[in-house]
BADREN-206380 format. One record per residue: x, y, z of N, C-alpha, C, O in turn; residue in one letter. Coordinates in steps of 0.1 Angstrom, whole numbers, plus 5000, padded with zeros to 4 digits. Layout:
BEGIN
XYZXYZXYZXYZa;...
//
This chain:
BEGIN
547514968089549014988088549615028101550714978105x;548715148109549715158125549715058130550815038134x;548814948132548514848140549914748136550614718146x;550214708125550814638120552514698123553414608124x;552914808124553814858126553914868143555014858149x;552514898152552714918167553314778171554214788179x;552814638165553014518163554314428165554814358174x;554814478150556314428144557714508158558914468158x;557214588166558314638175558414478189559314458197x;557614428187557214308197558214138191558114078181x;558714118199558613938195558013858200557813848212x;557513748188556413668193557013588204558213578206x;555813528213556013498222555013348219553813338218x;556213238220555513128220554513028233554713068245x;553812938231553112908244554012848250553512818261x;555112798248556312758259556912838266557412818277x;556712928261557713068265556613108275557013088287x;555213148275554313148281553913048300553813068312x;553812958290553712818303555112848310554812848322x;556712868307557212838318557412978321558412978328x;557113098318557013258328555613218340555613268351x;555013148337553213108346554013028357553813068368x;554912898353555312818361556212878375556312828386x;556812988369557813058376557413118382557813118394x;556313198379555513278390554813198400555013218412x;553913048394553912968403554712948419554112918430x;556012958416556512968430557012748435557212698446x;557112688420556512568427556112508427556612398428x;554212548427553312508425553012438415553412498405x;552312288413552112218400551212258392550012228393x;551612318385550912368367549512338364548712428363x;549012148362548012118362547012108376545912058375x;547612148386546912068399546412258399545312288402x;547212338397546912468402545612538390544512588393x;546112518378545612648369544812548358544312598348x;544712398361544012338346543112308358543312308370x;541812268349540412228357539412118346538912158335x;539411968352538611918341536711948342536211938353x;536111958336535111968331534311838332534911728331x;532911868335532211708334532111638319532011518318x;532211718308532311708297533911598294534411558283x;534411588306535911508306537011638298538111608293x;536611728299537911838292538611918300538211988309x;539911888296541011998303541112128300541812158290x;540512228309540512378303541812438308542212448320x;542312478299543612548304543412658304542512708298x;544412738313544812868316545012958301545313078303x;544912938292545313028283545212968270544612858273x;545312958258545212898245546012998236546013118239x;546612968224547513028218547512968204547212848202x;547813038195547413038180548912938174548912948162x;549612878177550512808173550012648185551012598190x;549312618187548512508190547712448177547212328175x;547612548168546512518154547312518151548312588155x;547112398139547812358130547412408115548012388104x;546312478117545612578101544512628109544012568118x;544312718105543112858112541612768107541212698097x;541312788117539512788121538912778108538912888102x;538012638099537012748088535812838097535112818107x;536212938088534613028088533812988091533612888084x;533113008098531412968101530613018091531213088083x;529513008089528513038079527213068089526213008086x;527113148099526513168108526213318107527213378104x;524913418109524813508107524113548121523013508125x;524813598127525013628143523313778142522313798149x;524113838125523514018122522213938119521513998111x;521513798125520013798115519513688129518613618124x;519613658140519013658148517713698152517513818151x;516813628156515513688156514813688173514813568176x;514313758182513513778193512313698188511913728177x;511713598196511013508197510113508211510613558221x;508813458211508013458228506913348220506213338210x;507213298232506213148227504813228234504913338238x;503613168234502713218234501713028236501912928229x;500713018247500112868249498712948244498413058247x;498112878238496912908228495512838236494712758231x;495312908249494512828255492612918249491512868251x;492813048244491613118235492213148223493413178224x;491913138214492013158201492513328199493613368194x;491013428204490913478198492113648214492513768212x;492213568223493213658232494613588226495513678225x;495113458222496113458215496513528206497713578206x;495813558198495913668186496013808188496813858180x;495313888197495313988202496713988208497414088205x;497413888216498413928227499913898214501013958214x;499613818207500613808192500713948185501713998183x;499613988182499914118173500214218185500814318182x;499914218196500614328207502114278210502914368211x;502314188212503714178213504614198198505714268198x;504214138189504814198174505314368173506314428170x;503714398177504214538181505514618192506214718190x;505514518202506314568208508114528211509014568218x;507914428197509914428196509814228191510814158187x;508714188191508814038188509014018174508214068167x;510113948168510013918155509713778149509913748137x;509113678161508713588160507913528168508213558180x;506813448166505813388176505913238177505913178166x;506013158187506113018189504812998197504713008209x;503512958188502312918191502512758198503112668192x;501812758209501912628213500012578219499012618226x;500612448205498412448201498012308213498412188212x;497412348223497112168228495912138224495412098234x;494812128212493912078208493512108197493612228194x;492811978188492612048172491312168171490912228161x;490912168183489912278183490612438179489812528176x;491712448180492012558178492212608162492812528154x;491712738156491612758142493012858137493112978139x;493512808134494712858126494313028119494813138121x;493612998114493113088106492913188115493613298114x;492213168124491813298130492813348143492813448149x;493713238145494813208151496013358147496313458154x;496313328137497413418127496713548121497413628116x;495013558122494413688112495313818118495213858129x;496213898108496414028111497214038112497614148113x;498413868112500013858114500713918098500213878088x;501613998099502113998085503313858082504213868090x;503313758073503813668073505013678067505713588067x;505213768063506613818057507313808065508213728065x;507113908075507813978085507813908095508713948104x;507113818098507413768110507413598110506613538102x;508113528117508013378117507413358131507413418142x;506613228120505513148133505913038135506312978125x;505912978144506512828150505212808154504512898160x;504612668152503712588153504212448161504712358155x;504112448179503812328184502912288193502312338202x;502912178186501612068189501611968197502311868195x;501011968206500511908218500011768215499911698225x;499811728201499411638197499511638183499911728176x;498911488178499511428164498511398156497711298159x;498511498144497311498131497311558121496911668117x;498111418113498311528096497111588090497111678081x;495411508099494011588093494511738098494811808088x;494611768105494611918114495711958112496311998122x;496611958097497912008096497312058082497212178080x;496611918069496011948060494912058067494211958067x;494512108069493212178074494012358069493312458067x;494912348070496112478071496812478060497512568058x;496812398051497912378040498312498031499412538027x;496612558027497512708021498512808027498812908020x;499012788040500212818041501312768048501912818058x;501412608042502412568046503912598037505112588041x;503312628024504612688018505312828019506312868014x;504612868026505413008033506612968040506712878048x;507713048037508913018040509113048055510113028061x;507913118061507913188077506913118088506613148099x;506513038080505612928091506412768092506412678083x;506912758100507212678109506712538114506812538127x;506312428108505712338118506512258126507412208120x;506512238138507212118147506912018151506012008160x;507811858143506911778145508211688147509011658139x;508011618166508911558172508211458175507311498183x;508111328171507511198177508411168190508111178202x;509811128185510711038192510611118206510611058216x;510611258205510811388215509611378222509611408234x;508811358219507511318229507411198232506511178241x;508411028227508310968240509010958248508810888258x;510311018244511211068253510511128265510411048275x;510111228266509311288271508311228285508211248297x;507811178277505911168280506310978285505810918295x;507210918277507210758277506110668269505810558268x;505610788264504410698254504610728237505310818233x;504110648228503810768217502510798218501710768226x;502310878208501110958208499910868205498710878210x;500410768197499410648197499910548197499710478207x;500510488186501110328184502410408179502510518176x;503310308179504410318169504010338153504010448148x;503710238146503010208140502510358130503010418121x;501110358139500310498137501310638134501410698124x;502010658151502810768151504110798138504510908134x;504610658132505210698121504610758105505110838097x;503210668106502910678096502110828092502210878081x;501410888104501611008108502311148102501811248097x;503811098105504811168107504811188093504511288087x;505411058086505611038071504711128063505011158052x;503511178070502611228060502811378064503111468056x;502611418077503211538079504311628074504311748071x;505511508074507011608067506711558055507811598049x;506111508048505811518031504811678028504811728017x;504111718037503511818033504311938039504212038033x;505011948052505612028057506712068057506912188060x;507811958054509011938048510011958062511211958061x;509511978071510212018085509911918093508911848092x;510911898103511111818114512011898125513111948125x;511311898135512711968149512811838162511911778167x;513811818164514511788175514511828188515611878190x;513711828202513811808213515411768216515811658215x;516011868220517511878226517111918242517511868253x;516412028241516412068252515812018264515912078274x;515111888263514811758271516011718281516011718293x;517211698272518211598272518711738286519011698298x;518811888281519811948289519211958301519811928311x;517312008303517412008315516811858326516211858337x;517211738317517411688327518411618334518311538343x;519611698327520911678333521911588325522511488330x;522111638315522511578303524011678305524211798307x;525011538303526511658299526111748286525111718279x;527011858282526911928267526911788255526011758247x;528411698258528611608252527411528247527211478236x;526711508255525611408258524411488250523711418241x;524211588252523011658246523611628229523111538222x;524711698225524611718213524711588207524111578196x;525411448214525411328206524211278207524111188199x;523111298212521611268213521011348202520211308194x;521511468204520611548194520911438179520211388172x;522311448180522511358167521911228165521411198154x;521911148173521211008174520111038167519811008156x;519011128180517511148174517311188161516411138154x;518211268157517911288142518511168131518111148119x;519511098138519611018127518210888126517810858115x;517610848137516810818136515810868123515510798113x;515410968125514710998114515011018101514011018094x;516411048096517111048088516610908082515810898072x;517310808090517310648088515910628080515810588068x;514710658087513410648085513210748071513010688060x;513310848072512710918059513710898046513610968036x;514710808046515710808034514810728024514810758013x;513910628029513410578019511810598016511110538008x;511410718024509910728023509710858016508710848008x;510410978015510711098011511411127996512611097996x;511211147991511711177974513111257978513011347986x;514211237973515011347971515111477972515811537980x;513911537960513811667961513011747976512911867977x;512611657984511911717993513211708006513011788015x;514011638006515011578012516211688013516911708023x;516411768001517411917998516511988003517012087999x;515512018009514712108009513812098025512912168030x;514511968031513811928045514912048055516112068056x;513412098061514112208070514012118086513012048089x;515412128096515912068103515812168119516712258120x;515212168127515012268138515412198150514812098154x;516612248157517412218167516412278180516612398183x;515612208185515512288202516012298212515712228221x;516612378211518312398222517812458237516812528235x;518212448248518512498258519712508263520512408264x;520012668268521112718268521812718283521112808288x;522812688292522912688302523912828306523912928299x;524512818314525312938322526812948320527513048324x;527412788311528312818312529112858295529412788284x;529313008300529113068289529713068276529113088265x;531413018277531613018263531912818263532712768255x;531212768270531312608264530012608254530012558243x;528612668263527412678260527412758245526412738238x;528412858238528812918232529512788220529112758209x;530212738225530912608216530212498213530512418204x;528812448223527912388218526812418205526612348196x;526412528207526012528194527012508181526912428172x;527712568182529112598171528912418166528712368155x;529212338182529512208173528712168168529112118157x;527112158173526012088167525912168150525812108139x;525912278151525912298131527012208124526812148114x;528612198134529512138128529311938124529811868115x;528411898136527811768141526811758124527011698114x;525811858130524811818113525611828101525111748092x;526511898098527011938088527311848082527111828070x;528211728094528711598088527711498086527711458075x;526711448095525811368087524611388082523811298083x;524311528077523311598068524211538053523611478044x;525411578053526311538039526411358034526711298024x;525911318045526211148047524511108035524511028027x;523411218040522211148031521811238022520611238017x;523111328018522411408011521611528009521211577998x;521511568023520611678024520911788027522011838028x;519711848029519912018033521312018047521111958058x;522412088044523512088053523312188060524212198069x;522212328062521812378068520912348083519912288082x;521312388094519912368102519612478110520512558111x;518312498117517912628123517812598136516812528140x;518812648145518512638161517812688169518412788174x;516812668173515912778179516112718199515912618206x;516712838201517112868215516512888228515312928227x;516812868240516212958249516812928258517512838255x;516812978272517712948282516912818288515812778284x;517712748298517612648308516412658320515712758320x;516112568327515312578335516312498345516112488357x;517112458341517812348351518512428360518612358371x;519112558361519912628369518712768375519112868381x;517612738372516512858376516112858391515812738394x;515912938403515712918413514413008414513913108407x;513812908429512713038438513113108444512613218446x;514113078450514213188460515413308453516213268444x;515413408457516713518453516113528440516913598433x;514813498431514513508418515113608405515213588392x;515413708415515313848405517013738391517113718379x;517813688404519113638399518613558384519213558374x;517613498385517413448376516813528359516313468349x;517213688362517313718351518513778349518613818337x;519613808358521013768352521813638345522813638337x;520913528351521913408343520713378324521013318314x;519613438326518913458316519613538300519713518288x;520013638311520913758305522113678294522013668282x;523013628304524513538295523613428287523813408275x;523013388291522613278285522113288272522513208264x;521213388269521113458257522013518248521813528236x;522913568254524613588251525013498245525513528234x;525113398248525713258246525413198234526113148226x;523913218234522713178223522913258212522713208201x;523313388213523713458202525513458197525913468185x;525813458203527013418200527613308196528713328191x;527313198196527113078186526313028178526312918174x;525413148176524813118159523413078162522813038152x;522913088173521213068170520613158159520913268157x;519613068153518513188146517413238153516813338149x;517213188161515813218168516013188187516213078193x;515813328192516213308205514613368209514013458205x;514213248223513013288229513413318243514213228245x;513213418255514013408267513213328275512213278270x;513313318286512313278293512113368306513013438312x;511013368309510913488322511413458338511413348344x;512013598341512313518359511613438360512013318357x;510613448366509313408374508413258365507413218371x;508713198355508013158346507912998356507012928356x;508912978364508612858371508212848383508712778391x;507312938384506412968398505313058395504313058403x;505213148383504513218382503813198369504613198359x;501813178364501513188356502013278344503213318347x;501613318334501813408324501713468325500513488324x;502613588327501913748328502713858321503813848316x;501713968322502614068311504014078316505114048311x;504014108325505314218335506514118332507514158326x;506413958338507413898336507813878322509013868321x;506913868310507313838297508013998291508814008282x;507714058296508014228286509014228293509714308287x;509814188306511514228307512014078304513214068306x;511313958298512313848292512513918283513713938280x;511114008273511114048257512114128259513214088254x;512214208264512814348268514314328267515014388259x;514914238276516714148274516614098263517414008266x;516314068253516614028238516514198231517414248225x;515514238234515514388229517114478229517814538221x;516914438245518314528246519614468245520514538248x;519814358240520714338235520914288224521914228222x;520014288215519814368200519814498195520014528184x;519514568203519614708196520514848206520714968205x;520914758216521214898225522814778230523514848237x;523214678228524214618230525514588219526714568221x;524814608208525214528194525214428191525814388181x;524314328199524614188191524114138184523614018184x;524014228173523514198157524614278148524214328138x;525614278149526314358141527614298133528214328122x;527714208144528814088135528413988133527913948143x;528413868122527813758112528613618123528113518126x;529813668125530213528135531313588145532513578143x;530413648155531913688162532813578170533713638178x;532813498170533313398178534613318175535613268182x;534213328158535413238150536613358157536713468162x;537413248153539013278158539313308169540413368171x;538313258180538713278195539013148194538313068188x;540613118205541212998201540412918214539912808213x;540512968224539312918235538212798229538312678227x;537112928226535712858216536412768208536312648210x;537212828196537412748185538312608192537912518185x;539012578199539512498207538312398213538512278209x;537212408222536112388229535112328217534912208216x;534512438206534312358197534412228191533712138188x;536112268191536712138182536411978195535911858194x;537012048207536411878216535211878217535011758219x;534311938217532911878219532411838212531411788216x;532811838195532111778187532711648182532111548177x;534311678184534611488185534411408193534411288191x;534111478208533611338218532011328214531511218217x;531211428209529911408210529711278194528711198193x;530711288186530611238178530911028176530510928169x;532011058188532710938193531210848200530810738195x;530610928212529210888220528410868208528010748209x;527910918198527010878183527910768180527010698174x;528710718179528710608169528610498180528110388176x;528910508193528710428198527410398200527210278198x;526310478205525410488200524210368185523410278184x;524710438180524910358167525110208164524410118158x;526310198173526910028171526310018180527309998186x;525210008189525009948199523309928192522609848198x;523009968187521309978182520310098178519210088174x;520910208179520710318177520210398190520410348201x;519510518188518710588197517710508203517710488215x;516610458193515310468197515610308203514910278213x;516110248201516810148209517510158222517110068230x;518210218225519010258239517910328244518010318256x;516610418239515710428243515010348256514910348268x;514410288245513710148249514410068259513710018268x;515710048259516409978269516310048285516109988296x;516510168282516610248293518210338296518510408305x;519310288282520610348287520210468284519510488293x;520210548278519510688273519210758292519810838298x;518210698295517710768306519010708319519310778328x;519310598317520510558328521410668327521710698338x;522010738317523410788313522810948319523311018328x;522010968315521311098312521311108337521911168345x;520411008335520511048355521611038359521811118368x;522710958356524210968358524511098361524611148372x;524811158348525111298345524411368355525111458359x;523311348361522611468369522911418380523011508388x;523111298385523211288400524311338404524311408414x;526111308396527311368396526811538398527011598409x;526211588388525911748389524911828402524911948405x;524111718408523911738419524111768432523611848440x;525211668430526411648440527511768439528011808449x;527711808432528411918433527912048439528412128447x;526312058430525312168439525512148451526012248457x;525212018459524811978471525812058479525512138487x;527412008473528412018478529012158479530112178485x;528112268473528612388469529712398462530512488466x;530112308450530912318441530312378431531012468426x;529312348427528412388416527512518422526612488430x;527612638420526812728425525712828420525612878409x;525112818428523912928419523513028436523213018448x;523813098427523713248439522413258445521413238438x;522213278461521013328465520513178471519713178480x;521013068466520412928469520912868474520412828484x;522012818471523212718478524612828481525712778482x;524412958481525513068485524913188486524013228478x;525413238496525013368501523613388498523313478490x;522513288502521113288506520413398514521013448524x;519313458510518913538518517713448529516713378526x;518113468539517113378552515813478553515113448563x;515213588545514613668549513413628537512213648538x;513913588528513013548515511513438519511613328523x;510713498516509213388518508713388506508413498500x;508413268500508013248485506913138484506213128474x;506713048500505313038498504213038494503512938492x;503913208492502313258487502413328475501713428472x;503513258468503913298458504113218447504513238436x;503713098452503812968437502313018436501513038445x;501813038417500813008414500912878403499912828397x;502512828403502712718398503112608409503112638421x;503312498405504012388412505212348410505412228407x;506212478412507812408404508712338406509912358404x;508012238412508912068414508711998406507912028397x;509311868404508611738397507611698403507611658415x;506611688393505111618395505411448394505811388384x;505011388408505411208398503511218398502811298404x;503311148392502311078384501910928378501910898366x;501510868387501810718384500910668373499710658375x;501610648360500910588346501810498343502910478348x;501210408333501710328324502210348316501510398307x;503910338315504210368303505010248294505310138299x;505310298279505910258272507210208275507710098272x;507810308281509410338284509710418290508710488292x;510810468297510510528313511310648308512410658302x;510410748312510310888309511510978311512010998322x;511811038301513011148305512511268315511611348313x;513311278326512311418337513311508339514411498343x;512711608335513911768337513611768352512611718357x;514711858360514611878371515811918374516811858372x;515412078382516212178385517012148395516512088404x;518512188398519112158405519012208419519612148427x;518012308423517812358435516412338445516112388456x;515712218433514812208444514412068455513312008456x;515212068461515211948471515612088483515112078495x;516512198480516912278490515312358491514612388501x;515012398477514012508484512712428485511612478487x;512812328485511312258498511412228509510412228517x;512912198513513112198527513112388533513112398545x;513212498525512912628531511712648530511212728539x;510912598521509912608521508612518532507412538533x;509512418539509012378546508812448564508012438573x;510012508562510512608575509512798573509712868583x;509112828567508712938565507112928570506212848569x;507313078578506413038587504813088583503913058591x;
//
């Protein structure tokens, strides 16, 4: 009631009335050349956004910001130290584990002994393709907290191969999401290898319609309301677009999950970028980790995994994973960002940002579509043409110090030696194989600079 009365002493102030007090101060100055800025996304961000631009308020989101979950993937190279380092990290703030299996030698069973399955969700990916070694696990595939991940198209995107034949790999599949009822999407391919937002989310949609296409007539109905849908998102720096990308992709599925019928739900499971990650100035790279997960929770992820400074130069280790764990910690329980279900709606910004990214991403899907689909523009090579487009433009900007990442292409430290400090190799590996179709390659925007420092270091 004060607020409403502190209020009513004010008259509204329309965005005309706005725009020409800006203009005036201007001095002059032209309006669009000074204060609007387009986006590689093709969007005009303006200086300001105002609630008489809507023509009817925002729907509600159905997004529950208060039920977000802390996630740490975990590579399963011993069975029985995977399990130990799972129930210690459970212990120490994880409410979910992303097991990643590369061979059927590995025993589930003894994999998970000691996990409480209630309480915690397990993400299962696989390195490889075998409904035998899926059946092998089946008494708990109906648990509502285990997770299988099963991306064909996303591994030959990927890799440029399938796992075996076409053929094979579908028939595969078909038998897999009949017992598992889940399928996830490889998005985060698309972002770090230089994919606009636009571009990620209309792919994300392609890829899945693909499969959509494929399981409408292999899948019964009832399993079809009940097919769980897993977005693998990578989140970049720029905070509240990367904030309006998710928003749109629930808004994206919403529409053609309704088109077959199906579960209109889907679950995003998050994590930051690798494409904006640097060697040198490192520590920076758990500030843009920081927003990034910000971003991830603020547009509705269910499952956020961080990634560590150090993770692209440095093997696995405690120190770097317990302050990724540690920044989801603390901004779950010592930040608030579990406290509100959608804080985002009715920011006219986002809700504005939303609204274009999911009609251009939607406009690129149909075209898409009329041209042969995904797995077709695949095969052609436009997929990967459009995709290096996007990155060489974004390059150029790095190059140019338009595009900035602190410590690397600005205000660099010349004193930094990182040399005797790769126990990784965090460049692109080429590798001359045969493939199917020519491979999608992530690749960070700073390393052409830090091999040439690294070639100077003495």
């Amino acid at each position: 009631m004060m607020s409403n009365i502190l209020f009513d002493e004010f008259n509204p102030v329309t965005s005309k009335q706005w725009k020409q007090l800006i203009q005036f101060d201007l001095k002059g100055a032209d309006y669009n050349e000074t204060l609007v800025w387009k986006t590689n996304e093709d969007i005009d961000v303006k200086p300001f956004y105002h609630a008489d631009e809507f023509k009817e308020l925002p729907k509600i989101s159905s997004t529950k910001a208060s039920q977000w979950h802390i996630c740490q993937s975990i590579f399963v190279a011993d069975v029985k130290k995977s399990n130990e380092k799972a129930l210690n990290i459970i212990e120490r703030g994880a409410e979910s584990i992303n097991f990643i299996i590369p061979s059927e030698d590995v025993s589930i069973k003894n994999l998970i002994e000691g996990i409480d399955l209630s309480s915690t969700i397990l993400y299962f990916e696989f390195q490889f393709l075998s409904e035998k070694y899926i059946q092998s696990f089946s008494n708990i595939l109906n648990n509502k907290n285990i997770v299988i991940q099963t991306d064909i198209i996303g591994h030959l995107a990927r890799t440029g191969n399938w796992f075996s034949t076409l053929q094979e790999d579908h028939k595969q599949f078909e038998s897999i999401i009949s017992k598992t009822k889940a399928l996830s999407i490889n998005v985060s391919l698309y972002q770090n290898a230089g994919a606009t937002i636009v571009q990620q989310l209309a792919y994300a949609l392609a890829h899945t319609n693909e499969y959509l296409n494929h399981l409408d007539s292999v899948i019964a109905s009832g399993t079809k309301q009940s097919l769980a849908v897993i977005f693998n998102v990578s989140v970049g720096t720029n905070y509240f677009f990367e904030i309006a990308k998710l928003r749109a992709l629930r808004l994206l599925w919403n529409t053609i999950s309704s088109e077959y019928t199906i579960n209109t739900d889907c679950q995003i499971f998050a994590k930051p970028t690798k494409r904006n990650k640097t060697l040198y100035d490192y520590n920076t790279n758990m500030l843009r980790t920081t927003t990034e997960c910000m971003s991830a929770i603020l547009g509705g992820a269910n499952t956020i995994c961080n990634l560590p400074y150090d993770a692209i130069y440095h093997k696995d280790n405690e120190f770097g994973e317990r302050i990724a764990r540690n920044q989801l910690l603390i901004l779950k329980h010592e930040s608030y960002f579990d406290k509100v279900d959608n804080p985002s709606d009715g920011a006219y910004y986002i809700e504005t940002l939303t609204k274009q990214l999911a009609e251009k991403a939607l406009e690129l899907f149909k075209d898409i579509e009329a041209n042969g689909g995904f797995l077709k523009q695949l095969k052609e090579g436009t997929i990967q043409r459009k995709i290096k487009e996007s990155a060489a433009k974004e390059q150029e900007q790095f190059d140019a110090g338009k595009e900035i990442l602190l410590g690397s292409n600005k205000h660099p430290n010349p004193n930094d030696r990182m040399k005797h400090e790769l126990e990784l190799y965090p460049f692109v590996k080429t590798n001359q194989r045969k493939t199917l179709i020519e491979p999608i390659i992530e690749k960070r925007l700073s390393e052409k600079l830090e091999q040439e420092r690294l070639k100077k270091e003495d």
